[in-house]
N, C-alpha and C positions, 0 to 999 in steps of 0.2 A: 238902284243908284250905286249899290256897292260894287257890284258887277261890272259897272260902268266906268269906276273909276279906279278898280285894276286893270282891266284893260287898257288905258291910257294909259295907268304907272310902266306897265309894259312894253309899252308903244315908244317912250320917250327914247329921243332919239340921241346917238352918243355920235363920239367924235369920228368914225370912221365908218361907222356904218350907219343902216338907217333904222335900227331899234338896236336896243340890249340884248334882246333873242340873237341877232345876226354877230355882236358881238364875242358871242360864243364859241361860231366858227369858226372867227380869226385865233380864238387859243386852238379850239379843236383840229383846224388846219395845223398851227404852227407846231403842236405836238405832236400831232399824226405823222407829220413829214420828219418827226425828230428822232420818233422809233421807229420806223422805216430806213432812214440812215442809220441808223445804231446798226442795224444789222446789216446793212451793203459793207459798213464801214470797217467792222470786224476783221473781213478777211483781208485787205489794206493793211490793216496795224499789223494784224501775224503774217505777215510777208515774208518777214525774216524769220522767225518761227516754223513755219511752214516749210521753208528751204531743209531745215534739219530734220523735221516730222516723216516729211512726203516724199522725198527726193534724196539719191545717195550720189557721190562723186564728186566732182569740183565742188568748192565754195561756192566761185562764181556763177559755174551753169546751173547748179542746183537753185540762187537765186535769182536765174534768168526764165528757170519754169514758172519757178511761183508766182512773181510777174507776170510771167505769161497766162498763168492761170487770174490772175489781177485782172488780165486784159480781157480775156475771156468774158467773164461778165458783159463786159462790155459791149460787145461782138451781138450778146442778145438780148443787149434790148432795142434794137430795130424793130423786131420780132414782136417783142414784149408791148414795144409803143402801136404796131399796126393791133394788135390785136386789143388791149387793153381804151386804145383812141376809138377802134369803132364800138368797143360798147359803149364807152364815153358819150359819144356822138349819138349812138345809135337810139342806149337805153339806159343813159342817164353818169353823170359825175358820181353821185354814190356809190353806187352800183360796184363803176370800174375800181373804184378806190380800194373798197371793201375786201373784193377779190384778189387785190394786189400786196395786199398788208397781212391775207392770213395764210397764202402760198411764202412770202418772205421770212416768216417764222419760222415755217412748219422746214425750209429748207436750212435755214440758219441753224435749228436746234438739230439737225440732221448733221451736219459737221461738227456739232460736237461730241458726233456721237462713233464717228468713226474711226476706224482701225487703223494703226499708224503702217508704214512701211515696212518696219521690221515685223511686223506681224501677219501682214497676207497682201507685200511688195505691190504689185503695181494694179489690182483692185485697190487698194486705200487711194492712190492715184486717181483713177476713173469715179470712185466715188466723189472726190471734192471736186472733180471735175463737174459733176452732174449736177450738184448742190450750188457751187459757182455759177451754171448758167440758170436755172433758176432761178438764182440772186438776181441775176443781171436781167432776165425777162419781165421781173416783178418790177424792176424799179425804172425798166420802160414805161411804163404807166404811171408809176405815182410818183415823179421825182416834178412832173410839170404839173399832173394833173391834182394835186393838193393845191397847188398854185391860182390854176384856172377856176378851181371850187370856188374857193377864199375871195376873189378878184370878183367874178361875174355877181358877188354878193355885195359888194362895196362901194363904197361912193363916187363920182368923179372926184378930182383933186388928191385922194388920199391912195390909190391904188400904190404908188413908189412907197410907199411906206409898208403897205400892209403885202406888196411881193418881196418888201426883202425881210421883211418879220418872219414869211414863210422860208428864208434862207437861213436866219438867224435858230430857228426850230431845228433844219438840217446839221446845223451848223452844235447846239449844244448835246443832240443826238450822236454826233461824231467823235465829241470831248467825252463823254461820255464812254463811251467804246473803246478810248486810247486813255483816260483813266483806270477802265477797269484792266485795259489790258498791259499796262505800268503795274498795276500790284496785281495780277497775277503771273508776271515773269519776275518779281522779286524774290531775292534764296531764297526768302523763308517758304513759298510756294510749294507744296507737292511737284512733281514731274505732270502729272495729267491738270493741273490749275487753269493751263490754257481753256481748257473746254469748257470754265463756268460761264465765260460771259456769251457764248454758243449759248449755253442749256437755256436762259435769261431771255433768249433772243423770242420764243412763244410765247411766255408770258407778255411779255412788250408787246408783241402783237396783239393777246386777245385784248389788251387793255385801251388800244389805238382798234380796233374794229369794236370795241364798247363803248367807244367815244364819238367812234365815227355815225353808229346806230342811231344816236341822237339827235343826228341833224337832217333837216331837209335837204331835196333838190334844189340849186341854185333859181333866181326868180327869173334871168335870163333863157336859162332853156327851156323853163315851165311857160317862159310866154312865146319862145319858138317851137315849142311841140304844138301849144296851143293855136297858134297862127299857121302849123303846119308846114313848116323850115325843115325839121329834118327828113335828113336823105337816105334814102336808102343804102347807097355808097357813098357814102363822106369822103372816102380816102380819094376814091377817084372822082371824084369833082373838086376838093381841095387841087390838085395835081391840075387838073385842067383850068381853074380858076383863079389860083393861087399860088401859081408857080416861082412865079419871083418873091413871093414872100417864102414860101417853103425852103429856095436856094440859100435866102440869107440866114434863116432861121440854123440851118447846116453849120456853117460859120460861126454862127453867134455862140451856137449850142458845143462845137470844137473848145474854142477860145476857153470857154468858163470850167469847161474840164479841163483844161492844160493849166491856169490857174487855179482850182480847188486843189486838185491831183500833187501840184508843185508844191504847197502848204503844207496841206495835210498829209501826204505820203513820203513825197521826194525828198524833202531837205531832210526828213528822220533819218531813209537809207543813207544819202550825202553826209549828214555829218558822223553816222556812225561806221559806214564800210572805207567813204574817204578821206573824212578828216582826223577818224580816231574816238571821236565821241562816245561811250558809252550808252548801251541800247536804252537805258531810262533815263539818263539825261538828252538826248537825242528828243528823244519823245516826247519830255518835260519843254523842251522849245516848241515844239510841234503842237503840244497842246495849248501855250501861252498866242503862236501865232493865230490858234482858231479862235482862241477867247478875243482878243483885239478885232479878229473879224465879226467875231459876231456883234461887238458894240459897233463897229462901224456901220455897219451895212445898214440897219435903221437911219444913220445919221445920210446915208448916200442914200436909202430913197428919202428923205424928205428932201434932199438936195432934188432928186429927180422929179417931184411934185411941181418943185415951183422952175427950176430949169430948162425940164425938158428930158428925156431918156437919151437921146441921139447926143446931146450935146455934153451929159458928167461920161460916157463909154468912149467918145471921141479921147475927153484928156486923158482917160483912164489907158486908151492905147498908146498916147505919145511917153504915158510916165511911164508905162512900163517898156516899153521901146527903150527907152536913157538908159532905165534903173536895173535892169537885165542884168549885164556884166557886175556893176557893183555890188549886187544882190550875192552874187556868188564870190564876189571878193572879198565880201563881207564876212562868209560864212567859212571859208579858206584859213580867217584869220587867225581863227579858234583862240576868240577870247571873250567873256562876258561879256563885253561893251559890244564888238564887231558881231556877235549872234543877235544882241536884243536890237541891232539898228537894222540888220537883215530881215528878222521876223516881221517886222513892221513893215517894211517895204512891202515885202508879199504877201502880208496881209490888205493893204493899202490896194497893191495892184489887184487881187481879188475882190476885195469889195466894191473898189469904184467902178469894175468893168458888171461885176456879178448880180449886186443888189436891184440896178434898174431893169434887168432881162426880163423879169416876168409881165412887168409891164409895157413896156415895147413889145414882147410877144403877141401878148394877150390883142393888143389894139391891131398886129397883123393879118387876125385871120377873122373871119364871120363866126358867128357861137355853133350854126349847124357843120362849121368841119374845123372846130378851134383846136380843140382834143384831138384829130387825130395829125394835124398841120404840124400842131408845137409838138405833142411830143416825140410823134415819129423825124421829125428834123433835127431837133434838139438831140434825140440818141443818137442820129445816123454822126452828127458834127461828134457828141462825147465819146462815141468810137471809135472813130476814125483819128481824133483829136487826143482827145482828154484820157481815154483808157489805156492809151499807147504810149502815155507821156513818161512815166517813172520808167520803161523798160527801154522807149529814144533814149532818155537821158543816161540808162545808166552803160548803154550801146557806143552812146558818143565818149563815153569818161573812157571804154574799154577800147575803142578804134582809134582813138588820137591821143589818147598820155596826159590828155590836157584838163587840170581840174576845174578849168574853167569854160571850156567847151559845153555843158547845160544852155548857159547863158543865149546861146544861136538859137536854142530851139523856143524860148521863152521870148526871144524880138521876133521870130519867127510870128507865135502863136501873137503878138503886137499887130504885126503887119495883115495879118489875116483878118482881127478884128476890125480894123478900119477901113479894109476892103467890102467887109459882108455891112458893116455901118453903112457904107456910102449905097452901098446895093438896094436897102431898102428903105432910105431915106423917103424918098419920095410913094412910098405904100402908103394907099386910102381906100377905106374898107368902108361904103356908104351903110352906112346905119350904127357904124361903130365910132364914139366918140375920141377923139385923141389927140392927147395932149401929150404926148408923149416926145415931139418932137420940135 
């Protein structure tokens, strides 16, 4: 009898998912994805950093490589999502996950370990080259596929909440990175201080693949392995099957790097190389924009639970379509009041286009090629999109004079979202349920 009635204690069912066990996920997801970002997020915040470390000559070209090298990451994780999706697919969500959180470490603490430019010139170059694509191969995999875990475990109704809780994890994992990386470019810092929260970055891993140990296979792929769904090649019958979902996913996956990227990266450089801001007060807005993002975005998916995903990303494209321009004239203004009404805005346009994505994704593609549909589109749009965006924008500031030229490239990434919106509105994935629209 006793026996009987732990079981049941365990069994009871909570608000998002369907036992207390599954609820475990959603923290173990939303952490996982947090120190995963912590380490992509790192080389972003020493952008500017970097330009001095790495690179000798111009101010400006020097912080046109480092960018570049920003972007770089980016570039691989196509790569990182084909390959990380078919094990996804092939031999399970844990699995991939696993593999992608303890190369991300092992490469992160590897940058902190290397030799600056005056020390042995353009090896220290090619080193954080190598360590950068690495970063960026690794978080092909786990930037969607923590997502897909967390979801295929969940309930109908509550997915909008529980994909942007996996944002909200991204999201204080990144605060996190640009805290630590505010007090260690403070005087009172040593010269080499930058490299602590590098060394930080394996620990964080093994503690996110110790968490991750603990969880099962999701219950959707254990009843498509069991039913014998999956495919051999996933990628290519996704591609043949799922083509129009794939093209939009490109777009959708664009758009929310041009939005995360513009928050958390852009406006730091912006206020501090154009408006005059100092590099820790700079950062001190940048870090308050991502905290407002992160409370919001639970509030936009529960909005997306009961609304619909197509329909909070529609407004989310028209307000940031308006809000563009003033965004930047806001931040032009450089004053306490015109920063904190800026911040908010782009936090706002990120979270109402960001928070619903994983669940629209998710209901796009069938569970035997989910993993490799979302993520490899999702990276192909963040690199093409989202990686490239701080180094357009800072290309536009340097070809036109104009400090408010940004703004083009942010109605831009507007107009794209409601194009790849309308593209897959009408996507229906027979055995997958969705409300998402």
């Amino acid at each position: 009898m006793r026996r009987i009635l732990t079981q049941d204690r365990e069994e009871k069912p909570s608000i998002i998912f369907p036992s207390l066990l599954n609820f475990k996920i959603l923290m173990a997801g939303v952490i996982g994805n947090g120190l995963e970002f912590y380490d992509f997020a790192l080389f972003g915040v020493f952008s500017g950093v970097f330009a001095n470390i790495f690179f000798q000559g111009d101010d400006f070209i020097a912080l046109l490589k480092s960018l570049g090298l920003f972007a770089a990451g980016f570039i691989m994780r196509p790569l990182g999502s084909v390959f990380f999706g078919h094990i996804g697919d092939r031999l399970g969500r844990k699995k991939a996950l696993n593999i992608s959180i303890t190369l991300m470490g092992i490469a992160t603490f590897l940058i902190g370990c290397l030799p600056t430019h005056e020390q042995v010139g353009f090896y220290a170059v090619l080193g954080l080259l190598l360590c950068r694509l690495i970063q960026g191969f690794c978080l092909g995999g786990e930037n969607n596929g923590s997502a897909i875990f967390v979801l295929e475990h969940c309930k109908e109704g509550y997915k909008g909440l529980a994909g942007a809780l996996i944002l909200t994890g991204g999201a204080m994992g990144t605060l996190l990175a640009m805290f630590l990386g505010s007090w260690v470019m403070s005087p009172a810092m040593p010269q080499w201080g930058w490299r602590i929260p590098f060394w930080l970055g394996l620990t964080i891993a093994l503690i996110g693949l110790y968490i991750r140990n603990q969880l099962e296979e999701t219950p959707e792929y254990k009843n498509a392995l069991q039913e014998k769904r999956i495919q051999k090649h996933p990628l290519k019958n996704m591609i043949k099957n799922n083509l129009k979902a794939f093209i939009g996913t490109i777009g959708i996956g664009g758009v929310n790097g041009i939005f995360a990227y513009t928050l958390v990266v852009f406006i730091n450089l912006y206020l501090n190389k154009t408006v005059g801001v100092s590099v820790s007060n700079s950062m001190f807005y940048s870090c308050i924009g991502l905290s407002i993002f992160a409370v919001l975005a639970p509030v936009f998916g529960m909005m997306t639970d009961r609304y619909g995903a197509i329909r909070i990303m529609k407004g989310a494209c028209l307000f940031s379509f308006f809000m563009s321009f003033p965004l930047f004239y806001l931040l032009y203004e450089n004053t306490a009041t015109s920063f904190s009404f800026a911040i908010l805005l782009a936090a706002l346009m990120m979270a109402s286009f960001n928070a619903p994505t994983n669940y629209l994704l998710n209901t796009l593609f069938p569970v035997q090629a989910r993993y490799s549909g979302i993520a490899l589109g999702y990276a192909i749009g963040a690199a093409i999109f989202g990686g490239t965006a701080p180094l357009i924008y800072t290309f536009l500031l340097e070809i036109t004079k104009n400090v408010y030229s940004p703004s083009l490239y942010l109605s831009l990434a507007s107009v794209i979202g409601m194009s790849s919106l309308l593209f897959v509105e009408k996507v229906r994935i027979k055995g997958v349920p969705n409300k998402a629209f």
